[in-house]
N, C-alpha and C positions, 0 to 999 in steps of 0.2 A: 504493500500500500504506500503511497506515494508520503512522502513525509512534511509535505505542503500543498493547501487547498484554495485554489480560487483567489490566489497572489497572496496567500498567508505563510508568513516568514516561518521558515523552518524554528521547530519547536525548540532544537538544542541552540540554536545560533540564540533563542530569546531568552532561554533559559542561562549562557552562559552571561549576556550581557546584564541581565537581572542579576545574577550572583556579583558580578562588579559594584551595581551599584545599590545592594542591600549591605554587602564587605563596608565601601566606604560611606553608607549612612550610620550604622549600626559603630564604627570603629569612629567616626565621629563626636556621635551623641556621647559615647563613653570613655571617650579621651578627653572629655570636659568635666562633666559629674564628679569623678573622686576629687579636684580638687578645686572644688567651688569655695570650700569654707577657707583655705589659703588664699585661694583666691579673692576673697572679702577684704580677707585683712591686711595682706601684703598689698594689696593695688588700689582697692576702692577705700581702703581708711575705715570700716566698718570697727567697732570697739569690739574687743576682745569677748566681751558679757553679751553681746549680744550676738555672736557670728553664726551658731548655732541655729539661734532664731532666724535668722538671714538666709540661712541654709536651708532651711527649712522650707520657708517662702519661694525662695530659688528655683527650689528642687520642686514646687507641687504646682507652682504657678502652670507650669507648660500644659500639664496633665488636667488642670482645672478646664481652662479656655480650648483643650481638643477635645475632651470630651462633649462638649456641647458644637464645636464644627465641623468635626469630623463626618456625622449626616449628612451635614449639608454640603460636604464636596463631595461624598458620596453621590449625593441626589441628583447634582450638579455633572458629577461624571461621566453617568448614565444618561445625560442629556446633551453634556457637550461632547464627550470623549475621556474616556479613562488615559489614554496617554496624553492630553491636553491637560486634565489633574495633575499626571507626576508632572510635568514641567515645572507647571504651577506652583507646586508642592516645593520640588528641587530648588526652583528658582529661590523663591521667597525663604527657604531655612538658610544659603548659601547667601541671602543678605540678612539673616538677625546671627549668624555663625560671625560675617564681618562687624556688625555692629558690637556685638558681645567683645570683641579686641578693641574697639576705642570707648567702652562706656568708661565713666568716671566716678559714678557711685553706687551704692547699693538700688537704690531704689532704681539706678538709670537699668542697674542688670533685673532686675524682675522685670520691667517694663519689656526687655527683651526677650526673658525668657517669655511672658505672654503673647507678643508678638510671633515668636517661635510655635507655639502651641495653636497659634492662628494660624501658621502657614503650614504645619504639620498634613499627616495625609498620604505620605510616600509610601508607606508599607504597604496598607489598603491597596493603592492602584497597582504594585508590585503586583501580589496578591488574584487581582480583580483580570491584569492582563495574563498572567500566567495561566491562572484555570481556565481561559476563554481560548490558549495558545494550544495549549499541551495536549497531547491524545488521551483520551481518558482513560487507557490503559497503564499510562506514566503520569499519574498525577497525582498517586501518593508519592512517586520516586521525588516528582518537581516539587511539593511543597514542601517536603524534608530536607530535602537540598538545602531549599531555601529557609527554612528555620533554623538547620544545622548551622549555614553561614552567619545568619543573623546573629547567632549565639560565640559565636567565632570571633565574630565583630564587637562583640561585649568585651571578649577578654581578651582582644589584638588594641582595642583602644587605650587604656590603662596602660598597658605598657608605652606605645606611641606617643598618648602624652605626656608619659613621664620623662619621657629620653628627651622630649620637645622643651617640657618647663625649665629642665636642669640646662639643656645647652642655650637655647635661645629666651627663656623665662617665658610665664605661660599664657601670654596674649597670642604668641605665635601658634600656639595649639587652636587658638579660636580664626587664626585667618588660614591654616590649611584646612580645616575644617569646611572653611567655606570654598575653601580652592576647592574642595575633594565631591561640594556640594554642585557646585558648578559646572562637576565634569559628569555629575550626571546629568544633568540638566540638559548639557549637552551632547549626549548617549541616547536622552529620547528624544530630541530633536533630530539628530541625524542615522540613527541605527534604528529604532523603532518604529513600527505602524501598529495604525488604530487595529486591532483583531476585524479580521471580517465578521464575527457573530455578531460585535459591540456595532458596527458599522450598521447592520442588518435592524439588530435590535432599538439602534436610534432611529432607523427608515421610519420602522413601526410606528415608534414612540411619537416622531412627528407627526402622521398619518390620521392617527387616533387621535392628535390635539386640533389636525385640518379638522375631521368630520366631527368632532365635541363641536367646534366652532362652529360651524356648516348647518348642525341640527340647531344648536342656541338659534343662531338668526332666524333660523325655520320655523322658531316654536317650536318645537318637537317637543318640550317640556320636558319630565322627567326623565324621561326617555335615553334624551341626548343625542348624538349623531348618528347617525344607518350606515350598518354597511356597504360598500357599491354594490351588493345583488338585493338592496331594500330587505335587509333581515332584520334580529333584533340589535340592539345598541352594543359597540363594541367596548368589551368589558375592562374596566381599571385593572393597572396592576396589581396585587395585590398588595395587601397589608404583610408588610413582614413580622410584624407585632401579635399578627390574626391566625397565622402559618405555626402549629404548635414545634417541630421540629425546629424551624427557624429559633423562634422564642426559646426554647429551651436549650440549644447550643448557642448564642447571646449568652445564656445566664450562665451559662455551665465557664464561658470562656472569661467572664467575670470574675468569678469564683476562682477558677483556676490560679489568674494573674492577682487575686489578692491575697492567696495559698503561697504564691512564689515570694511576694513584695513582704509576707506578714515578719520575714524573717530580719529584713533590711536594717533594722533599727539594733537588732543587735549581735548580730551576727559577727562581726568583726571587734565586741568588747568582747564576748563568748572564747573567742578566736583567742585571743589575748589573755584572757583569764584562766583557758587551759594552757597555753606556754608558759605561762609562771615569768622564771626571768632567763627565758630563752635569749640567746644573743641572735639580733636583726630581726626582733621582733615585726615590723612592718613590713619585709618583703617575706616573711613565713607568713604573716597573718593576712599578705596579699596572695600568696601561694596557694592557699589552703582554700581562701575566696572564689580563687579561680575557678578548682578542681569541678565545681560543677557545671562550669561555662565550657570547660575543655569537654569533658563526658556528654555532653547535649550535641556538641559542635560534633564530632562522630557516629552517636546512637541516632538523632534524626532523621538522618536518609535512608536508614535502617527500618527505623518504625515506618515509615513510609511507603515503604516496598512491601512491607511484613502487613499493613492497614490493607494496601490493595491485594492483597492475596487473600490474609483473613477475613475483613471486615475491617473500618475505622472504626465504630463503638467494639468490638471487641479490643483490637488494642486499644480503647481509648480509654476501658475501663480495667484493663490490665494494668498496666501504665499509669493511674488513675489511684489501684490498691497497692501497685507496687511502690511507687513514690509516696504515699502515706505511709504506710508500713516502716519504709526506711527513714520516712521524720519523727516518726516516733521513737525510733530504735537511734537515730542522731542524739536527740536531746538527753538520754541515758548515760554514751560515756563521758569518763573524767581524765582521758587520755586525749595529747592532740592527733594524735597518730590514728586510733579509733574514728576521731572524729572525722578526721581526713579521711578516710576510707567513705565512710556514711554519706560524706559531702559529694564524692565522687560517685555513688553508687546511685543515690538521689539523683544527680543531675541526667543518670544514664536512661532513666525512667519519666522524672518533666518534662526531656526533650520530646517523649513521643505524645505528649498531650494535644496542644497546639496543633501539629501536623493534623491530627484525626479531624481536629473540629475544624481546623478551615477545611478541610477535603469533604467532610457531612455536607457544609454551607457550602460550597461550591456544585455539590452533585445535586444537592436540592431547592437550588436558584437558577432562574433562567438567566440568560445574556441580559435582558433588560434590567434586573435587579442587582445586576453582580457589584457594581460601585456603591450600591447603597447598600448591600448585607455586608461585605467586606468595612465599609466606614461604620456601623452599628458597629461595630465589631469592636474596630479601636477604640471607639467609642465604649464599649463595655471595659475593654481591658483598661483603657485609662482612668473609667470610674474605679476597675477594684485596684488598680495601682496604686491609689488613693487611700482607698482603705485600708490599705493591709498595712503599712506600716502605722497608722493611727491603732489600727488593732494591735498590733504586737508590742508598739511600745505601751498601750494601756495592759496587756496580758504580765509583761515583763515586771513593770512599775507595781503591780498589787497583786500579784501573784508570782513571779520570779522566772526566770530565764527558760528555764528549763521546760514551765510550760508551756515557752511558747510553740517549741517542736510539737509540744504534744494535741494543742487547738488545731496546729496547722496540718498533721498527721491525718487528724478526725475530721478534719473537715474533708480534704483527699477521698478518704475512704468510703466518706458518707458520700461524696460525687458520684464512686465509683459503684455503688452499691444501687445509687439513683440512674446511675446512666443501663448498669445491669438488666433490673427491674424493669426499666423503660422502654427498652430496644431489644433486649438479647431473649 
């Protein structure tokens, strides 16, 4: 079978140019983040007592303002074009990436990072061209790829900017950032086309808004517009809200990313309190951070492959009680070395979450919705990114560290047990 249809770009040439530019989104965002709160103090003049709080601000703003836009380019995608999005998308974070290098106070960096969370959206249309690209026989292999990378890019970034802060100081990490942002921008500008489905799917999309119009002026009343053989009125898309499977991988994908995030707050004191007074405490306690970003960045394309063979709710809910299980069994030892193991083992099992549920939402969205299920999407994960570390640092604070493995374990489980029941 031919491996392009009807002028549509072969599926590995889109799939390789996607891994480019998920690498350098993902190795971006996360070559900034760890050091924001140095970043406060050493550049913006921010007081010592408050930098934390700053951090804080910093760190949620982004996720506050995409979670409520993210829809709406979604919705916007599906109507303009999913590759006119990522440009969109690319263009706009690769100018708050530059702005964030010449801000001069704290409040100027929140203002940016809001701005950033306005132009967010990249992963979604990533996402949204991929499943409309790929054969549906390779599209667990392509979204694992692509999750694996993403994950990759978590913990390629960190390193990058550290090597960036130390030699050049670390404004310069926020203009290759925007360099790196720019060169995707420019990857879907000159290497990408609209997918023929989305192309087809927008024909539609306008067609139905010509004859809605057609019928209004007509009177037709409630009716609305006929179709051109005078049948009954052509039907809205649907409610993705109204759609139970839809709705409930949303929630599920929610849940998951506030399961991931609940650990955030203290994971890295945890880290530190099992080392005692280990020497290079900070590049062990970054070591150890890692070890779940490396395990994900591997296992991914794996679950992927293993989703379309098995099923995606079955690995999803594999995946689902194996990764609780081993946060439950993390928060137990008093060894760093144990823990490290757990951390590593955990990540091998998160990686295959994510993969299942965008592959569910992709095989149970048509072309016309794909931009708007895929932004609900981010759109969920940014709400529970949100919560999870609000949750775990109140878990930790009045209850102690340990449980937080253990909330975050049982919630996993209870997914998994939910998604069992529901599907399998």
């Amino acid at each position: 079978m031919s491996e392009t249809v009807q002028g549509q770009q072969n599926w590995r040439v889109v799939l390789a140019i996607l891994v480019c530019n998920i690498l350098f989104m993902s190795a971006s965002y996360t070559m900034i983040i760890p050091f924001l709160p140095l970043y406060l103090s050493s550049e913006l003049g921010a007081a010592p007592a408050y930098v934390n709080l700053w951090s804080g601000v910093v760190f949620s703003a982004s996720f506050l303002v995409s979670a409520f836009t993210a829809p709406v380019w979604g919705r916007m995608a599906d109507t303009r074009g999913k590759r006119l999005m990522a440009m969109r998308a690319s263009f706009l974070l690769a100018v708050s990436y530059f702005l964030g290098g010449i801000v001069e106070t704290p409040e100027q960096l929140v203002a940016m990072r809001m701005f950033q969370g306005f132009a967010s959206g990249l992963w979604p249309m990533d996402l949204a061209i991929m499943t409309l690209t790929a054969p549906s026989k390779k599209l667990g292999m392509c979204l694992g790829i692509m999750q694996g990378v993403m994950t990759a890019g978590g913990v390629i970034g960190p390193l990058v900017g550290g090597v960036l802060a130390t030699a050049f100081g670390m404004r310069m990490s926020f203009f290759l950032a925007a360099g790196a942002l720019f060169a995707n921008f420019l990857m879907f500008v000159f290497f990408i086309k609209e997918p023929p489905a989305s192309v087809k799917a927008m024909a539609e999309l306008r067609r139905r808004k010509r004859l809605a119009a057609q019928g209004s002026a007509e009177g037709q009343g409630e009716n609305g517009g006929l179709d051109g053989s005078g049948g009954t009125a052509v039907p809205a898309s649907p409610q993705i809200w109204h759609v139970p499977i839809l709705r409930n991988m949303l929630l599920c994908g929610t849940c998951v990313s506030m399961v991931i995030m609940i650990l955030q707050p203290i994971l890295t004191t945890y880290i530190a309190a099992l080392a005692g007074d280990m020497e290079s405490i900070v590049f062990v306690a970054g070591l150890v951070f890692s070890l779940g970003g490396i395990a994900g960045a591997f296992a991914a394309p794996l679950w992927g492959k293993l989703g379309q063979r098995k099923g995606f709710f079955r690995v999803m809910a594999l995946t689902m009680l194996c990764a609780g299980c081993g946060l439950v069994i993390q928060g137990i030892p008093d060894t760093l070395v144990w823990f490290a193991v757990m951390q590593f083992t955990c990540g091998l099992f998160l990686s295959g979450v994510h993969p299942s549920i965008n592959a569910v939402l992709a095989e149970h969205s048509s072309a016309e919705i794909k931009g708007r299920i895929f932004g609900y999407l981010f759109s969920a994960q940014q709400i529970g990114s949100m919560a999870g570390p609000i949750l775990g640092g109140a878990v930790a604070t009045f209850i102690g560290m340990h449980a937080v493995f253990y909330v975050a374990g049982a919630l996993m489980v209870a997914l998994s047990f939910a998604v069992r029941w529901k599907y399998l």
